[in-house]
C-alpha positions as CSV (number, residue, x, y, z in Angstrom):
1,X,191.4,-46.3,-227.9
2,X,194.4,-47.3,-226.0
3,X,195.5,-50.7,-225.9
4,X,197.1,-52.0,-222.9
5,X,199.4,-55.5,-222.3
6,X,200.8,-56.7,-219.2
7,X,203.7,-59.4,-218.6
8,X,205.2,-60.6,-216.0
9,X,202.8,-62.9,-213.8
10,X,204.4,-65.9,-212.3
11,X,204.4,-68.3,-209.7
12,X,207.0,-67.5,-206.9
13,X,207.7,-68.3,-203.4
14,X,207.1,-66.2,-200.4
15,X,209.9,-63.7,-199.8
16,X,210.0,-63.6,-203.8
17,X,210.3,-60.5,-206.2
18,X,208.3,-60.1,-209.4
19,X,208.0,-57.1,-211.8
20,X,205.3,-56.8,-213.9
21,X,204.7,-54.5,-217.1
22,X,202.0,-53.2,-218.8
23,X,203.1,-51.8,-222.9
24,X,200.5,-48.6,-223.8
25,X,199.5,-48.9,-227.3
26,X,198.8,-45.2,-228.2
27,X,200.5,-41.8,-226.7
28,X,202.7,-42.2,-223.6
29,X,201.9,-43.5,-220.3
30,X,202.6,-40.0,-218.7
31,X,199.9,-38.6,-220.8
32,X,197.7,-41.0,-219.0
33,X,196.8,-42.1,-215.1
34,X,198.1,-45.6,-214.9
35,X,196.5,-48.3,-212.1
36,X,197.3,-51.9,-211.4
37,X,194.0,-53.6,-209.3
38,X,194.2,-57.3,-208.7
39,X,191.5,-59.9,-208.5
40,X,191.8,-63.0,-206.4
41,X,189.5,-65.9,-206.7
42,X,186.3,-65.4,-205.2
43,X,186.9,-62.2,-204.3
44,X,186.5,-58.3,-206.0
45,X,188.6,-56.6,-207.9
46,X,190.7,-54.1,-205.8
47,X,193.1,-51.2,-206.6
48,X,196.5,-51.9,-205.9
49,X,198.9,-48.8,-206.9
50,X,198.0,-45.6,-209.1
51,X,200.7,-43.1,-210.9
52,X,199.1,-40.0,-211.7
53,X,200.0,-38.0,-214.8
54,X,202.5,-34.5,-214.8
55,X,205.1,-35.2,-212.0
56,X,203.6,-39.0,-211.7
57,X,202.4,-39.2,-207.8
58,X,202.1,-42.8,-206.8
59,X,199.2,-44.0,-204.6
60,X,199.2,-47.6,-203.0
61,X,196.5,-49.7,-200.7
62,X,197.5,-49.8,-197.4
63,X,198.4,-54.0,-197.9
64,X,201.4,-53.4,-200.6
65,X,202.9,-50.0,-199.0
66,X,206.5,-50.6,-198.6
67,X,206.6,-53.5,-200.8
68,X,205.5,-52.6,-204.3
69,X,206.3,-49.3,-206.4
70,X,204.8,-47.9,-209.2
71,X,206.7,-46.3,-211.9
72,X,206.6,-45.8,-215.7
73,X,209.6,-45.4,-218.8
74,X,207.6,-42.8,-220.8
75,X,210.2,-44.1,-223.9
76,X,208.6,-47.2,-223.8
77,X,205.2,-46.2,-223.4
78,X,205.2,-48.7,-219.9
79,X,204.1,-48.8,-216.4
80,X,206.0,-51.1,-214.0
81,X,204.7,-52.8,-211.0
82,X,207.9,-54.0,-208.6
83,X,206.7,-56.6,-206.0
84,X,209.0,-57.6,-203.3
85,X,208.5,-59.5,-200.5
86,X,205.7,-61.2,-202.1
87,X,203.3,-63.1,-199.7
88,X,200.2,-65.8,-200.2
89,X,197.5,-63.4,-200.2
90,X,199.2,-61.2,-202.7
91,X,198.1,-64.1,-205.4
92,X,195.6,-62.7,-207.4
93,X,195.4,-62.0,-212.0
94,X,196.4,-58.2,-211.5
95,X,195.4,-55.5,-214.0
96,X,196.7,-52.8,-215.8
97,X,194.0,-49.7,-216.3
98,X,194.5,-46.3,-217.8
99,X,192.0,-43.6,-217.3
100,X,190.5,-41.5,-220.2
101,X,192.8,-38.6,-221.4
102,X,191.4,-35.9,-219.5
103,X,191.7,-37.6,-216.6
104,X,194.3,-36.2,-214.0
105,X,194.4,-37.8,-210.7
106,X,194.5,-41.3,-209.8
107,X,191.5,-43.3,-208.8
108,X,190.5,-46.1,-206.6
109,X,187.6,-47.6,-207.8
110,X,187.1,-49.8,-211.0
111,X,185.1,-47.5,-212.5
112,X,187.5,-44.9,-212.8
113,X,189.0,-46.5,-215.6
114,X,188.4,-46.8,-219.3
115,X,190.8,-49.3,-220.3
116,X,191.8,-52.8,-218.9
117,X,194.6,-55.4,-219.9
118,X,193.9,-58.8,-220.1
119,X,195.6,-59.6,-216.7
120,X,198.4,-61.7,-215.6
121,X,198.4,-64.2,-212.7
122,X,200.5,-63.9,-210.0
123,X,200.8,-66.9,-207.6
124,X,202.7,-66.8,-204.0
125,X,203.5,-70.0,-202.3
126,X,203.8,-70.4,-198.9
């Protein structure tokens, strides 16, 4: 069973940065693929960046390319997701997942992962 904690959600302005951070609770995050999706109101929940396991290839949706990165401190067992130039429709509670051990590569759909955080809300004001 691995346990998964984010922090970090806020409410910022547009233009604004915002890192979150999701604390694994067994093993090391490189020993597992990592995914942040995010869930706005009304609305599906949708993969937002992926970091694969061995050398750690990062995958993004097209909307966040350029402006969020991915990355992971295997020391402290955590997965970071920078935001920069944060805008409106980036508000949504956004998710840390981690795939089953044996997984390898990153994936894009919800059910590709085995464990969920509880979520933190981001909010972007115009």
């Amino acid at each position: 069973q691995v346990q998964l904690v984010e922090s970090g959600g806020g409410l910022v302005q547009a233009g604004d940065s915002l890192r979150l951070s999701c604390a694994a609770s067994r093993g090391t995050s490189s020993s597992l693929v990592m995914g942040w999706f995010r869930q706005a109101p009304g609305k599906e929940r949708e993969f937002v960046a992926g970091i694969a396991r061995g050398a750690g290839d990062t995958y993004y949706t097209d909307s966040v390319k350029g402006r969020f990165t991915i990355s992971r401190d295997n020391g402290k067992n955590t997965v970071y997701l920078q935001m920069r130039s944060l805008k409106p429709e980036d508000t949504a509670v956004y998710y840390c997942a981690a795939r089953s051990p044996m997984a390898w590569a990153v994936g894009l759909n919800t059910d590709d992962y085995d464990y969920w955080g509880q979520g933190t809300q981001v909010t972007v004001s115009s």
